[in-house]
MARVEXLUM-76267 format. One record per atom (N, C-alpha, C, O): y, x negated, z. Coordinates in pm, whole numbers, plus 50000, padded with zeros to 5 digits. Layout:
YXZ ...
//
This chain:
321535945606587 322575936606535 323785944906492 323695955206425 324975939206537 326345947906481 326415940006330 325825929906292 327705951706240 327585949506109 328475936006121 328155924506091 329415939806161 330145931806177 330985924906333 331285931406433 331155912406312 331785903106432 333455899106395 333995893406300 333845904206499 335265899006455 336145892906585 336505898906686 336415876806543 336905868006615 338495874706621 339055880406527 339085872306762 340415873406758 341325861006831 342235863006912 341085854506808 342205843206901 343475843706951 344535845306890 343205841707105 344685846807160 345185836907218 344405830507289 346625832207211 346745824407318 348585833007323 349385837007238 348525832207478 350245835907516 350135851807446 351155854007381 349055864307443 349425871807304 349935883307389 350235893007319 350125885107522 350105896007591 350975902807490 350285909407414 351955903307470 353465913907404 352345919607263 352565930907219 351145910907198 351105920707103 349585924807103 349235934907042 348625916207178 347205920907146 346425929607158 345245929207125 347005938507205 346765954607220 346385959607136 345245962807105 347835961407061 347745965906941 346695959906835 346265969006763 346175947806804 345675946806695 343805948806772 342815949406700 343775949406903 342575952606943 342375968806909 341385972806848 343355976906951 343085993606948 342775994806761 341836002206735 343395989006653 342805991806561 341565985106495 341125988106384 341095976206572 339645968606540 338675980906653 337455979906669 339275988606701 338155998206815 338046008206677 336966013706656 338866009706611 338446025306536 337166022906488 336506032906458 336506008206470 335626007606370 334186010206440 333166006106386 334136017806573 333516017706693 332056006006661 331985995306601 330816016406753 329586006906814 329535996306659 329295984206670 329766002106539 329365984806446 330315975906461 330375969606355 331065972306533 331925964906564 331865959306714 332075964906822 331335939406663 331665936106774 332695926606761 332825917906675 333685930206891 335285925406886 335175907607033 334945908607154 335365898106977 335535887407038 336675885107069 337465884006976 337105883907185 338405881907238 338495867207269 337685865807361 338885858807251 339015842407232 340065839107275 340825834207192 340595840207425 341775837707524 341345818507511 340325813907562 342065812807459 342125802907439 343375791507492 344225784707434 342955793707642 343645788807781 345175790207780 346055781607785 345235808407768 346605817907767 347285810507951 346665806008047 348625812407928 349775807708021 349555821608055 348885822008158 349865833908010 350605847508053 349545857008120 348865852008210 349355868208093 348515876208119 347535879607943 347005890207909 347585870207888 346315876207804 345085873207874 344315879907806 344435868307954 342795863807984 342895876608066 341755881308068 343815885108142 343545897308202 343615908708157 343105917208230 344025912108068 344225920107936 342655923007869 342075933407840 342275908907861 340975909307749 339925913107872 338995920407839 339975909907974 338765911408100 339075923408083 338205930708035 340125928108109 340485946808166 340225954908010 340305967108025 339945950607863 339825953207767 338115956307712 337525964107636 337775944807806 336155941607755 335795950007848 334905957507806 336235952908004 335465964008096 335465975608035 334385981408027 336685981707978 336895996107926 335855998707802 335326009707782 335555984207700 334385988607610 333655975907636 334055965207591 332465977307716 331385964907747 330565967307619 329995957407573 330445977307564 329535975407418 330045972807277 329455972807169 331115971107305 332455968007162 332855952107187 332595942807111 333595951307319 333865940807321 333435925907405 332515924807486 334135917807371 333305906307498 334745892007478 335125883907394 335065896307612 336215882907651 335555872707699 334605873407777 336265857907632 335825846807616 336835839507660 337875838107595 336585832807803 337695822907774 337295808107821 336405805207900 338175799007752 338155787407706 339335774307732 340465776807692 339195765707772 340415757807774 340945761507630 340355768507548 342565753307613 342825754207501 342425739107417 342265727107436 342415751507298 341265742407167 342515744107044 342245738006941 343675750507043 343965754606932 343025769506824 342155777806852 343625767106730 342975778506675 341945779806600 341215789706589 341845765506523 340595758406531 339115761206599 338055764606547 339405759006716 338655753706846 338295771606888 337225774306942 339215781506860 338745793606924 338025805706829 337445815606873 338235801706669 337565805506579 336105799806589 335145807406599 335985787006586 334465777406601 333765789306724 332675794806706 334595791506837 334105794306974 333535810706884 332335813506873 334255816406849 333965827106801 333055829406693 332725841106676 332525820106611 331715816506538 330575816306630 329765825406618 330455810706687 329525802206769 328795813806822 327605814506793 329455825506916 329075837607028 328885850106907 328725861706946 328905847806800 329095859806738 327725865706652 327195858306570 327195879306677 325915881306631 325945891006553 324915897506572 326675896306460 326905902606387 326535898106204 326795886906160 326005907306132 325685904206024 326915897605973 326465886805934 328305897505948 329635897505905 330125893905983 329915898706094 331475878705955 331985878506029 333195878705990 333365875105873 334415882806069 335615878305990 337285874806137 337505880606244 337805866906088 339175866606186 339885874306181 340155878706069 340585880006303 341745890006309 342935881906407 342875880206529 343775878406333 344585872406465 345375884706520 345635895606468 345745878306667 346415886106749 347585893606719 348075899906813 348065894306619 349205893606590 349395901406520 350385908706529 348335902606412 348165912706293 347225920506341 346625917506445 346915933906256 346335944806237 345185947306151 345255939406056 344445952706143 343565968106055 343945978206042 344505984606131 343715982405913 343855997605889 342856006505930 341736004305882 342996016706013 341276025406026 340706029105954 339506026805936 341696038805865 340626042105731 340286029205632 339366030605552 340956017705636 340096009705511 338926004205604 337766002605565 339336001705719 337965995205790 336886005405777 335866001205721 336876017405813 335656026805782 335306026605627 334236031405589 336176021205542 335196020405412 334536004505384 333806001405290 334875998205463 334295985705487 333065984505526 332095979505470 333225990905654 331965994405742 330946000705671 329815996005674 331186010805608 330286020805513 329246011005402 328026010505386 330486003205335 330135993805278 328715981805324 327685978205267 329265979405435 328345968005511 326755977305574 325585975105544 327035982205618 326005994105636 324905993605548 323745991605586 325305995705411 324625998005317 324125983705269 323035983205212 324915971105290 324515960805256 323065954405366 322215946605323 323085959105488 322245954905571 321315961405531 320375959505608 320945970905418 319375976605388 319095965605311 317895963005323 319485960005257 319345955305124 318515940705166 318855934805268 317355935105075 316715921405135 318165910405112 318325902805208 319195909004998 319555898505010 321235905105047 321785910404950 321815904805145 322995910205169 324395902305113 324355890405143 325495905905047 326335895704954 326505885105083 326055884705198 327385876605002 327945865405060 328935870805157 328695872205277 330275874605088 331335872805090 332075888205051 332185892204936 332515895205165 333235907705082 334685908605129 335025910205246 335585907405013 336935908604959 337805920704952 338025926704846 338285923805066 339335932505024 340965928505022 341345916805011 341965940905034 343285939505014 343675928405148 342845924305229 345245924405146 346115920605249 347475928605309 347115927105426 348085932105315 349375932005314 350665920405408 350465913305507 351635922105347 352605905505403 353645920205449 354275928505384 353345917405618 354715927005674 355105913205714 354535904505781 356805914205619 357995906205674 358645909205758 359515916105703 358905908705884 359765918905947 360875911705923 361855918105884 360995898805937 362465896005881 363075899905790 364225895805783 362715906805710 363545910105622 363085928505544 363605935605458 361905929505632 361695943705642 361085944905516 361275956405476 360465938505438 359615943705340 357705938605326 357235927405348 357315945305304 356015946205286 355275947605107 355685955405022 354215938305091 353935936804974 352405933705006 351855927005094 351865942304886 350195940604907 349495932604784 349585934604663 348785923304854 348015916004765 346295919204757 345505918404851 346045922704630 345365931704563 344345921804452 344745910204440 343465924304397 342325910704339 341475920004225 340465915804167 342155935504200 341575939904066 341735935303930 340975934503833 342855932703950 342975918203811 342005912103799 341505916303695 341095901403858 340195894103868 339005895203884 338235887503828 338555905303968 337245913604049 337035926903997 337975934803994 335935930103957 335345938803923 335285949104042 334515944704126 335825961504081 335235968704218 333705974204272 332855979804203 333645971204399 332425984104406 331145977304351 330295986204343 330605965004310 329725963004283 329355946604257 330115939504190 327965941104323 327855928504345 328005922404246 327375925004143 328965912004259 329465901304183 328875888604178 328765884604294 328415879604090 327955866404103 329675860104066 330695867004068 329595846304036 330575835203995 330865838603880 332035837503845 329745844503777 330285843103584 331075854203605 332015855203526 330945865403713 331745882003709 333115879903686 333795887103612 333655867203767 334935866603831 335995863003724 335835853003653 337035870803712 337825865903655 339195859903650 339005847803647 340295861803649 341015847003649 342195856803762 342615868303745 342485846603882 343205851703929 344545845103937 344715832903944 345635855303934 347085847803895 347235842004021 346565843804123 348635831803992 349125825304110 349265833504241 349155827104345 349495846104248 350005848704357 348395853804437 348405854804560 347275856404372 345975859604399 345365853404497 344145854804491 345775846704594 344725837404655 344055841804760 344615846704859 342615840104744 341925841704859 342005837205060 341445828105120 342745845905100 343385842705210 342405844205347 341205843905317 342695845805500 341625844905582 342005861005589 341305867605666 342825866405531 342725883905545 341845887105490 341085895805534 341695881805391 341565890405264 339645887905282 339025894705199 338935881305355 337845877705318 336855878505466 337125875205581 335675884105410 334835891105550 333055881805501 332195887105431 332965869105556 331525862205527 330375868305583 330185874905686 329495863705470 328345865705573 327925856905689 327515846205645 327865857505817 327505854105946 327085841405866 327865833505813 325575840605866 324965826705804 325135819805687 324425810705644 326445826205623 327305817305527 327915804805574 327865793105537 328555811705675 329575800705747 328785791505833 329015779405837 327665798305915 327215784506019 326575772005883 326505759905905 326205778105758 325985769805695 326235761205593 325545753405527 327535764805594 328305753205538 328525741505590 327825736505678 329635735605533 330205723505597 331185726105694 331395716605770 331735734705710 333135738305757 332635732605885 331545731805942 334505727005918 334245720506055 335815720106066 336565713405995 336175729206174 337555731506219 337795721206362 337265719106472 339165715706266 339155703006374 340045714306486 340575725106459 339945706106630 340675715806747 342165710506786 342445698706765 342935717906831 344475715606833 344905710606719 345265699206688 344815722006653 345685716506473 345935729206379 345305736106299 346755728806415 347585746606300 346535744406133 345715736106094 347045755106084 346435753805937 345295756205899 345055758905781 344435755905987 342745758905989 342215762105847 341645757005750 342955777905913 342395792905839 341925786405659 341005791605596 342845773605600 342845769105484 341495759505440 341035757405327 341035754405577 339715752005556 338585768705600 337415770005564 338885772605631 338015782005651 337685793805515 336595798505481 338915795705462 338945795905364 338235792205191 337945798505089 338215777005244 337865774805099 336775764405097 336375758304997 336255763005243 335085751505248 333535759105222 332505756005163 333935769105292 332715776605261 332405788105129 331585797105121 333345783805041 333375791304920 332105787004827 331605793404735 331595770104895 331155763404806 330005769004817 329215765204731 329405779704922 328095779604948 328115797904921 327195804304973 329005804104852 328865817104818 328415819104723 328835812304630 327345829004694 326655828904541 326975845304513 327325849704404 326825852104617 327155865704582 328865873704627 329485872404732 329095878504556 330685884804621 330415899604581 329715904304491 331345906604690 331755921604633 333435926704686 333945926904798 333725928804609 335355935704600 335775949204661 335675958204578 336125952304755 336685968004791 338025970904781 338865967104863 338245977004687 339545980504644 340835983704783 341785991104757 340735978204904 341395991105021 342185981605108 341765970505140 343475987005149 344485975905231 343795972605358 343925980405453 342925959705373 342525962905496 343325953605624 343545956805741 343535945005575 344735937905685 345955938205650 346585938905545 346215937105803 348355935705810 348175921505898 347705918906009 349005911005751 349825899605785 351245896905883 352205891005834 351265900505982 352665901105998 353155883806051 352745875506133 354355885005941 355295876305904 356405877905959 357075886705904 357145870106095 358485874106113 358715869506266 359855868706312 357675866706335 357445864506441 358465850906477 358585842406388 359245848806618 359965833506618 359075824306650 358145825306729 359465814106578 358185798306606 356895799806551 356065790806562 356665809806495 354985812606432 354835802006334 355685797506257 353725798906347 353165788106282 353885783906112 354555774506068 353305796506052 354115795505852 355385795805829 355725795605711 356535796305945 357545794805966 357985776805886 357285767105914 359365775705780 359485766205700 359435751905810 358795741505801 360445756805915 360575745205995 359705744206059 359355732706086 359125752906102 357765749206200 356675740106097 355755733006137 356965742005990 355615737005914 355825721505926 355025713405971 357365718705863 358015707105876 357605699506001 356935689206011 358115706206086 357785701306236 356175695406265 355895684906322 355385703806218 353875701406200 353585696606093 352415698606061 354275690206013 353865682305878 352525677805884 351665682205807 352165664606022 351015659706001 349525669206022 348335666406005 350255681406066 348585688606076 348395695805960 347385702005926 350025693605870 349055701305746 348555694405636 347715699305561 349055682205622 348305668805560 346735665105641 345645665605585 346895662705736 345255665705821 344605670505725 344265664105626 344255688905758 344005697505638 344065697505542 343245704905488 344945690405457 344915693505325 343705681505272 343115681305164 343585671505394 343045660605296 341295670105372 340385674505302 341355670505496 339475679605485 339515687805415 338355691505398 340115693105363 339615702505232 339035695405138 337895698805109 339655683105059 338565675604984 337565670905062 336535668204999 337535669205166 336285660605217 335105669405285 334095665405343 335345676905271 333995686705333 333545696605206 332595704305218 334335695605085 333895699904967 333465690604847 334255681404826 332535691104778 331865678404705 332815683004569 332025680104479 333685686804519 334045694604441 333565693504328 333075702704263 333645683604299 333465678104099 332095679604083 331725683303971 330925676604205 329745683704156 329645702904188 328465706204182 330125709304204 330035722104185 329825720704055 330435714803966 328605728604059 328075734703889 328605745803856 328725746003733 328985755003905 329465770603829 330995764603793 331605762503899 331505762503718 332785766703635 333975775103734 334945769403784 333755785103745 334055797803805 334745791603933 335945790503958 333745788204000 333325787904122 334025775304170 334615774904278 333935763304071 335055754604079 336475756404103 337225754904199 336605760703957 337855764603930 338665778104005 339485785703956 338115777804133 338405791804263 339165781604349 340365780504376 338015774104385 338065762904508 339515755404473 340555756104538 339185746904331 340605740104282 341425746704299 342125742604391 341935760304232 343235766504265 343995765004396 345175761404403 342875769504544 343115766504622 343985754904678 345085755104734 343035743304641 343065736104685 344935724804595 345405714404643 345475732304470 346355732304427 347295736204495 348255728704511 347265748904553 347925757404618 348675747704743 349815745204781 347475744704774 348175736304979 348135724704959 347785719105063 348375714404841 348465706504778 349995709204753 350915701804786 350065717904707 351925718104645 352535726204733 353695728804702 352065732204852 353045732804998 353155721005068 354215718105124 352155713605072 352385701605134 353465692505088 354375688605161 353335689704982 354555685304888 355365688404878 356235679704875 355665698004870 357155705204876 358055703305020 359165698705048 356935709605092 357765703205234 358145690505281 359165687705344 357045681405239 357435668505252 359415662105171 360295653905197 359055674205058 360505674304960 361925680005012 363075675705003 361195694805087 362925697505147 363055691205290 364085692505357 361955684205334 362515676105512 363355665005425 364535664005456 362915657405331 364085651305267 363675636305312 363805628505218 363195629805439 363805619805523 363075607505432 362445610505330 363195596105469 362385588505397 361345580505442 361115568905407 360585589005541 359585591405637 358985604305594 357765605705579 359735612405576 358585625405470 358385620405303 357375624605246 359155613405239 359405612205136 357565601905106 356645602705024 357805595005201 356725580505196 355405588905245 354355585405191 355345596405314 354265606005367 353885614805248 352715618605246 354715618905145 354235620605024 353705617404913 353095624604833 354105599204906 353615590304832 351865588004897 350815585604837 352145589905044 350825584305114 349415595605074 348205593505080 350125607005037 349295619505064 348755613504862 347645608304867 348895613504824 348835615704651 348225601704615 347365600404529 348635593204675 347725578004677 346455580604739 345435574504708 346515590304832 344595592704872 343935603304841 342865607104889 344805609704732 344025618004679 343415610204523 342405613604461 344105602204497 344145593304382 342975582804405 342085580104324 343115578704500 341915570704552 340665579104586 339605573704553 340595587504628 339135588604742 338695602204639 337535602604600 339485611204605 338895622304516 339915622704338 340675631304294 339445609004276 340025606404162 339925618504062 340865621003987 338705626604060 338565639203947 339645648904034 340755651403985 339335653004137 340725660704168 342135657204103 342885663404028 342175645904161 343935636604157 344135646204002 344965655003980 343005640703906 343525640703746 343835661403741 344875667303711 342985665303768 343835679203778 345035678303863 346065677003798 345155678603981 346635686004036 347515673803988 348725675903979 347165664703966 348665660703967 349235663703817 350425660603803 348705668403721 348685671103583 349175686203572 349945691003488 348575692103673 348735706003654 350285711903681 351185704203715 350515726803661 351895728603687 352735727203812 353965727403807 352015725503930 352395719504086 353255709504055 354465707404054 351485699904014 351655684504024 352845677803968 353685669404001 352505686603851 354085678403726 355575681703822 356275672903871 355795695503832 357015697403879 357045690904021 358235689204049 356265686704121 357005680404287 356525669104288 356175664104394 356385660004124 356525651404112 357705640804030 357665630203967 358495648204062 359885645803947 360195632904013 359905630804131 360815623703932 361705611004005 362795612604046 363555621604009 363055603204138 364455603004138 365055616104235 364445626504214 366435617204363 366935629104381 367255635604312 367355646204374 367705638104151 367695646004060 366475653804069 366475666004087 365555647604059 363845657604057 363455658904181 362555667004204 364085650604297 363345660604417 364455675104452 364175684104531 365655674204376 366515682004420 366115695504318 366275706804364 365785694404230 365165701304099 363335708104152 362605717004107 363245701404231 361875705004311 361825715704414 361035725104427 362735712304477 363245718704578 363775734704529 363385745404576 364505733004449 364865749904311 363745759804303 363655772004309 362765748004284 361375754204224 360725763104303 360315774504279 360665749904492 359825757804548 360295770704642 359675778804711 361815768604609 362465781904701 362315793904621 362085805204664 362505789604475 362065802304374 360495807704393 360245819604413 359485797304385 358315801604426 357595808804537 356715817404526 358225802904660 357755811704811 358525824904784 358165835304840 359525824504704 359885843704715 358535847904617 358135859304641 358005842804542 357185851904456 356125848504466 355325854504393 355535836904563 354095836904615 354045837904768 352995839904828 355245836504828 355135839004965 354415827305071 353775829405174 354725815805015 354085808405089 354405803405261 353895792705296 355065809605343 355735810005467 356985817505444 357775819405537 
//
C-alpha cells in the first residue's frame, strides 16, 4: 500500500501540469499520483499517458468524460489505494522538502494500530496578480508534532481556515463519510472540506509550507466575477454543507464549533457576493438563501445570522448593503477570500 494518494484534476491544464506533477514525483515510490484528465479539449490526456509511461509505479492516468471537479476528485477517490489521501490541483504545487517531512511523518503513522484521521499542514496564497505571497499557518490553534483529539484544539482566528491545501485524510475517512460531490459544479473543495470533519476523531499538525495556492490565473474559478457569474453553484454548496452535516447533534464542542466557523465563512461569501452583483435578482437570491437556512437548519440560522458575518451583510436598506460591501472589500484583503 502507498502512504499516500494524491488526486490531481486536470482539465485544459497542458500550459501548467507539469509542473505541479514534477513536484508531487519528489515524494517518490510512497506516492501514488492520479492524474484525473477530466475530458481535456488540449493535449492534457497525452501529457498524463506520456507522464504515467515515464513512472508506471508513481503514476496512473485516468480519463473520464467531463464531470467537473467534483466528478474527478470522487473519480480519484474512488481508484485511489493509498493509506492518505489528499488533492493537488493542476495548477498549484508542493514543496519537496515539506513533502518529505510529511511522508516521514505518514510512514511512521502506518506502524501504528490506529493511524490519525486527518494531518494538517501549512498553505501558501501565490498572488501573481499582484505578486505577493502569504502563508497560512495553524500554530496558534494546534499543538505541533503530536496526536491531537477535538479537546487539544484551540481557537482558530478568522483568517485560520481549514482549506483543501492545508489538509491530507485518512483514505477511509473520506469513503466514510457523507461527502458527496455533486458533478459539474465549481466550489466542491468546501464540501470536501468540512463534511468529513464530522467523522475525524484524531488530528496531527506539521508545522511545514506544504502547498502553493496559486491565485492569479484569468477566469479561474475564486476570481470575484467569476464567482458572481457562478453564483448558483455556490449557493448549491453552501446549502450541502448543511445537509450532509447533522450539525447541532455533533457532541464535541470543539469539533462543532470548527465545522460552524466554516460553514460561517461560505455563508458570508455567499452573501456578500450576492451584495456587490447588486441586481435585484441577486439581492432576492439572498433573501432566498437565509430563508432556508432559517427554515430547514433553524440552530444554525440562530448562530450565523447573529454572529459577526451575519449582523454586518445583513444591514437594511442601500445604506447597509453599500456599508456591506466596505466590509467585504476590507475583509478579502485580510482573509483572502478570492
Amino acid at each position: 500500500m502507498k502512504l499516500l494518494s494524491v488526486a490531481t484534476p486536470c482539465y485544459n491544464s497542458q500550459a501548467y501540469m507539469e509542473h505541479c506533477i514534477e513536484t508531487l514525483l519528489t515524494g517518490g515510490d510512497d506516492v501514488e499520483i492520479l492524474i484525473v484528465d477530466d475530458g481535456s479539449k488540449d493535449d492534457t490526456a497525452a501529457i498524463a499517458d506520456r507522464l504515467a509511461a515515464e513512472h508506471p509505479d508513481i503514476i496512473r492516468a485516468i480519463h473520464q468524460e467531463n464531470k467537473g471537479h467534483g466528478g474527478a476528485v470522487t473519480t480519484g477517490l474512488r481508484n485511489a489505494t493509498g493509506l492518505y489521501f489528499k488533492v493537488v490541483d493542476s495548477d498549484d504545487w508542493v514543496d519537496p522538502d515539506a513533502l518529505r517531512v510529511i511522508l516521514d511523518r505518514l510512514r511512521d503513522f502506518a506502524k501504528t494500530e490506529k493511524p490519525v484521521d486527518l494531518v494538517i499542514s501549512n498553505y501558501i496564497y501565490d498572488k501573481a496578480d499582484v505578486g505577493q505571497r502569504r502563508a497560512i499557518r495553524y500554530a496558534h490553534a494546534l499543538p505541533e508534532n503530536r496526536v491531537l483529539t477535538w479537546n487539544d484544539v484551540g481557537h482558530f482566528r478568522k483568517w485560520e481556515n481549514l482549506l483543501m491545501h492545508s489538509m491530507i485524510y485518512r483514505t477511509e475517512v473520506l469513503r466514510h463519510s457523507s461527502l458527496q460531490l455533486p458533478e459539474h459544479t465549481f466550489y466542491v473543495d468546501n464540501l470536501y472540506c468540512s463534511v468529513p470533519l464530522a467523522k475525524v476523531k484524531t488530528l496531527y499538525y506539521i508545522n511545514v509550507d506544504l502547498y502553493h495556492y496559486y491565485i492569479g490565473r484569468e477566469g479561474q474559478s475564486v476570481q470575484e466575477q467569476t464567482m458572481i457569474k457562478r453564483i448558483d453553484q455556490q449557493i448549491l454548496v453552501n446549502k450541502l454543507m448543511m445537509e450532509q452535516v447533522d450539525l447541532e447533534h455533533i457532541r464535541n464542542h470543539k469539533q462543532r464549533k470548527t465545522i460552524l466557523k466554516y460553514h460561517d465563512m461560505i455563508t458570508a461569501v455567499t452573501t456578500a457576493l450576492l451584495i456587490v452583483a447588486g441586481t435585484p435578482e441577486h439581492l432576492e437570491k439572498k433573501r432566498e438563501l437565509w430563508a432556508y437556512i432559517r427554515k430547514h437548519h433553524p440552530w444554525e440560522y440562530r448562530r450565523l445570522r447573529y454572529g459577526m458575518f451575519g449582523v454586518f451583510l445583513n444591514l437594511p436598506g442601500p445604506a447597509g448593503r453599500k456599508l456591506d460591501v466596505s466590509v467585504y472589500r476590507l475583509a478579502n484583503k485580510i482573509f483572502h477570500f478570492n
